[in-house]
C-alpha positions as CSV (number, residue, x, y, z in Angstrom):
1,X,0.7,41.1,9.5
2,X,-1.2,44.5,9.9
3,X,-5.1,42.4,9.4
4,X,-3.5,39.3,11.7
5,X,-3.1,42.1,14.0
6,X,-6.3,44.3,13.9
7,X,-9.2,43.4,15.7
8,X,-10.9,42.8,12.2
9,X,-13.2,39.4,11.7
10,X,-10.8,38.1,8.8
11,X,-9.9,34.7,7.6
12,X,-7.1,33.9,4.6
13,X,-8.3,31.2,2.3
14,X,-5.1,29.3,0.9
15,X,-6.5,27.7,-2.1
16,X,-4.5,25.1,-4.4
17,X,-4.2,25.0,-8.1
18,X,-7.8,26.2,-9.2
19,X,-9.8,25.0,-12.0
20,X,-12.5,25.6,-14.0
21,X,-14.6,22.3,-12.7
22,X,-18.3,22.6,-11.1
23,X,-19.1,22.7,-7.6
24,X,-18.9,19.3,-5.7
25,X,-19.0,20.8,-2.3
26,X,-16.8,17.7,-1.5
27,X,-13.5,19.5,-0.5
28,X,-11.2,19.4,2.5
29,X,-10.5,22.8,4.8
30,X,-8.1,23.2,7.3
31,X,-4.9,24.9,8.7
32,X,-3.4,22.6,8.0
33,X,-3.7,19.6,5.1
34,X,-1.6,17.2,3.9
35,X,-0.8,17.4,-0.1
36,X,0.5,15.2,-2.4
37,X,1.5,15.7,-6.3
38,X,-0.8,18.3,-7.9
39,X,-3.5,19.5,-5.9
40,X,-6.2,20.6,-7.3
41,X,-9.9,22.7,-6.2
42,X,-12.4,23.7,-8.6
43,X,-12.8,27.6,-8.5
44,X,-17.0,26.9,-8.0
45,X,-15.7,25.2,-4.9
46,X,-13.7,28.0,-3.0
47,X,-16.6,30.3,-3.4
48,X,-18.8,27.7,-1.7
49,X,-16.1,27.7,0.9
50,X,-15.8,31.5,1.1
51,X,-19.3,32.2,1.2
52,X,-19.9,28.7,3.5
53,X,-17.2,30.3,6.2
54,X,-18.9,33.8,6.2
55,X,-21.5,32.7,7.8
56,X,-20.1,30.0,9.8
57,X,-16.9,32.1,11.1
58,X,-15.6,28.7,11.5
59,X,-11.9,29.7,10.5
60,X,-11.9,33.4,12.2
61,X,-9.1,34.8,12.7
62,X,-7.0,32.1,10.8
63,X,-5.8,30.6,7.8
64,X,-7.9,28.0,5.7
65,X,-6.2,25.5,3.1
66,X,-8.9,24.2,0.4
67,X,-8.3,21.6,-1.3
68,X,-9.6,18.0,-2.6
């Protein structure tokens, strides 16, 4: 609650089950995604995300799901 409420730049990346799996920059973001069973992102993956949305800001000030 305190960042949500600051006037910081900040965005919370929700990620699923992480692996161990190589980067396939083929993932799904949003704030909202539909799930099923066992969902599943490769850690390589949510750094491509992380650094991907530092420059892009496309998620300021909210709250990314990553997932496959």
């Amino acid at each position: 609650d305190y960042v949500k409420k600051s006037s910081l730049d900040w965005t919370t990346v929700y990620p699923v089950l992480l692996t161990d799996g190589p980067l396939t920059g083929d993932y799904r973001a949003g704030e909202r995604l539909e799930l099923h069973g066992m969902p599943r992102i490769s850690r390589a993956d949510v750094a491509h995300f992380i650094l991907t949305e530092a420059r892009t800001g496309a998620f300021a000030r909210k709250t990314a799901a990553v997932s496959y």
